[in-house]
C-alpha positions as CSV (number, residue, x, y, z in Angstrom):
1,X,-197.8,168.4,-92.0
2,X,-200.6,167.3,-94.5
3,X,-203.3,170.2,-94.2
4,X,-206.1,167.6,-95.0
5,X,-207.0,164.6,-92.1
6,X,-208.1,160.9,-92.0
7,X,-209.8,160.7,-88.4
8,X,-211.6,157.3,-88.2
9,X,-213.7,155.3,-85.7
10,X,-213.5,151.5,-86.1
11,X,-214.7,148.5,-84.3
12,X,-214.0,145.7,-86.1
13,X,-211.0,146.8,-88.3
14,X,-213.1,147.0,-91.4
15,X,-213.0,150.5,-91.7
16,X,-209.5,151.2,-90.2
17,X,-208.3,149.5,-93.7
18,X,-210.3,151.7,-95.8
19,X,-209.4,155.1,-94.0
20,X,-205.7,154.1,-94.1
21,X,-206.5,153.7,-97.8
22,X,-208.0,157.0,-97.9
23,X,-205.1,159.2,-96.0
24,X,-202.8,157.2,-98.5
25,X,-204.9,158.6,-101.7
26,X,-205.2,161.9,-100.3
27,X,-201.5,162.4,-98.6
28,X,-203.3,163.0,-95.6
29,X,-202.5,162.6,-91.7
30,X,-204.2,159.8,-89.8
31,X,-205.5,159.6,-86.3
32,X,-207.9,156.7,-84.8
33,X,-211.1,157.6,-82.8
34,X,-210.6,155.1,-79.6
35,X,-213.1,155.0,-76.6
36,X,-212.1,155.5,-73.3
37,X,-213.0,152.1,-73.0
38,X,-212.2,150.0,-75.6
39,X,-215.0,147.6,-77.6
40,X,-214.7,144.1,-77.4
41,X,-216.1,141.5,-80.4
42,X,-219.4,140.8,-77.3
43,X,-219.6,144.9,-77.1
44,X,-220.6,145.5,-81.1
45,X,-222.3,141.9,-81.6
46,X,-225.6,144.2,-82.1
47,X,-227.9,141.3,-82.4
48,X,-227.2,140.6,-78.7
49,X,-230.0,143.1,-77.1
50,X,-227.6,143.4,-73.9
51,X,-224.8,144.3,-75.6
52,X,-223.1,147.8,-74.9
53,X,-223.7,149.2,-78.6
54,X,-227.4,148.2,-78.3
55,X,-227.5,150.2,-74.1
56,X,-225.4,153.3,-75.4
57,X,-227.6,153.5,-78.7
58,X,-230.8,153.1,-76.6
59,X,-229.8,155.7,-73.7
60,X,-227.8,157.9,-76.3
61,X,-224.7,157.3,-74.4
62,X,-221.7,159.1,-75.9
63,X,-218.7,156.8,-75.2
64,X,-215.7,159.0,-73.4
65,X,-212.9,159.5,-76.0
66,X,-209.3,157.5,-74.8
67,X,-207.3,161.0,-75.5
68,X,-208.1,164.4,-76.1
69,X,-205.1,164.8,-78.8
70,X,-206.6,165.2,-82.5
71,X,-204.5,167.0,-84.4
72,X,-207.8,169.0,-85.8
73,X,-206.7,172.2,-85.3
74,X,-203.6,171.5,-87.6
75,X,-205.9,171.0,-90.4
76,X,-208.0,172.4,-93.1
77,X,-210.3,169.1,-94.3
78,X,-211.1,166.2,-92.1
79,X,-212.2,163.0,-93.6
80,X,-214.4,161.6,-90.9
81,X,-214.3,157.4,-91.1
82,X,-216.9,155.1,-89.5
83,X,-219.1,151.8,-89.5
84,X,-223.1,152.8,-90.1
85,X,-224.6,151.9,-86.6
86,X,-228.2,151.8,-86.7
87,X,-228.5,153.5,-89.8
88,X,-226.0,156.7,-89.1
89,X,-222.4,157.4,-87.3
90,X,-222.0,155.2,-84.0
91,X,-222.4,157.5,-81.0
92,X,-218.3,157.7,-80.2
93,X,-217.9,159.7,-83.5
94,X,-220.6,162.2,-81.9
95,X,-218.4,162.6,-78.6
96,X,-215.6,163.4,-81.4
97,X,-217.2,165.8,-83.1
98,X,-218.4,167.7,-79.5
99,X,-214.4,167.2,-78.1
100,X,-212.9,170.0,-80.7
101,X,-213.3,173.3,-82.5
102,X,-214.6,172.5,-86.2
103,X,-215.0,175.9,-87.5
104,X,-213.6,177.0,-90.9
105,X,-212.9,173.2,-91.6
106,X,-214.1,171.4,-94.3
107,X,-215.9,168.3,-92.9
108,X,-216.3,164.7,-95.3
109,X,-218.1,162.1,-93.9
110,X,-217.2,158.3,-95.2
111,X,-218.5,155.3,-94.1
112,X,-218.7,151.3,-94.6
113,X,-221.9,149.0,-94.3
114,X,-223.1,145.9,-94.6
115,X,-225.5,147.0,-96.2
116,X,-227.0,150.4,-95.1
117,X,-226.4,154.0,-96.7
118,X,-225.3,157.0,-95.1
119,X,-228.3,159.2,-96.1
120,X,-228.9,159.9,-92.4
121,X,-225.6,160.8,-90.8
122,X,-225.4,164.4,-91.9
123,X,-228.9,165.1,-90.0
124,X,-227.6,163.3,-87.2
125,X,-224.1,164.4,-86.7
126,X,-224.8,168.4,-87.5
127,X,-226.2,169.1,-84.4
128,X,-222.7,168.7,-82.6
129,X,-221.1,170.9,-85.1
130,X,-223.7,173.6,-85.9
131,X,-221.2,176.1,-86.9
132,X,-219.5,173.6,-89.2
133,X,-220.7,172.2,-92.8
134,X,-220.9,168.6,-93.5
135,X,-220.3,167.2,-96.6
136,X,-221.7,163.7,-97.0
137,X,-218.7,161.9,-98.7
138,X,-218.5,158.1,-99.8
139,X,-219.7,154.5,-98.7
140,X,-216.4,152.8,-98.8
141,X,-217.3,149.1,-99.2
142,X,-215.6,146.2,-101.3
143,X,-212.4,147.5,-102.8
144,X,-212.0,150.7,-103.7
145,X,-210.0,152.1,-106.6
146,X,-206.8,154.1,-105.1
147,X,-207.5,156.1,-108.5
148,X,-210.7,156.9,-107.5
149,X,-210.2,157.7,-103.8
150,X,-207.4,160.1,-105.3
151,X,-210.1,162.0,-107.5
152,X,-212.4,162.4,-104.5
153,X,-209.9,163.3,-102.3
154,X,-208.5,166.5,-104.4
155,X,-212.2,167.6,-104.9
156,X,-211.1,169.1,-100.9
């Protein structure tokens, strides 16, 4: 088994491509972040004020988790995949982080956008992982280089 992990959270399918790109550059395991309940195309359309990413985000809802099965403990880095919701991780990747013991794991963020940065997600995820360092990683958007995503991957 790999000792390095590709866990991702993904909505839309956008970033399920680019962490499967990632576990392939870094020989890594890959295991998908799912809600209990799972989003539907209405559920993320965040221009809709009733939709259910706009109520969690407003009540700071954390979304149940559909298993309890990461294989975190079996590994030493975890590459943590998401969209950028309202300018940091969505609030699922939150009830990830709470579900399991990070300690003495290295921990990379990644992310895609449409167009915001990730300059906020370290500040807003460390709280559920005091004991744990975050490293702020990359903003996979467009196509990445599988040369490039090899580099970064070996720097952990």
């Amino acid at each position: 088994m790999s000792k390095k992990l590709v866990a991702y959270f993904s909505a839309g399918g956008v970033t399920a491509e680019k962490a499967k790109l990632l576990a392939a550059a870094a020989d890594a395991d890959l295991y998908e972040i799912r809600p209990a309940v799972p989003y539907t195309a209405a559920d993320i359309k965040w221009t809709n004020p009733l939709a259910r990413c706009n109520k969690e985000w407003i009540k700071r809802e954390k979304p149940a988790l559909a298993d309890a099965d990461a294989p975190v403990a079996a590994h030493d880095v975890i590459f943590l995949a998401f969209p950028i919701w309202y300018y940091t991780a969505p609030l699922i990747v939150k009830s990830f982080l709470e579900q399991y013991d990070f300690a003495g794991k290295t921990v990379v963020l990644f992310a895609t956008s449409g167009g915001s940065d990730m300059k906020n997600c370290i500040k807003t995820l460390q709280p559920s992982i005091p004991d744990t360092k975050l490293t702020q990683g990359l903003m996979l958007n467009g196509e990445p280089d599988a040369e490039a995503l090899s580099a970064f991957a070996a720097r952990f």
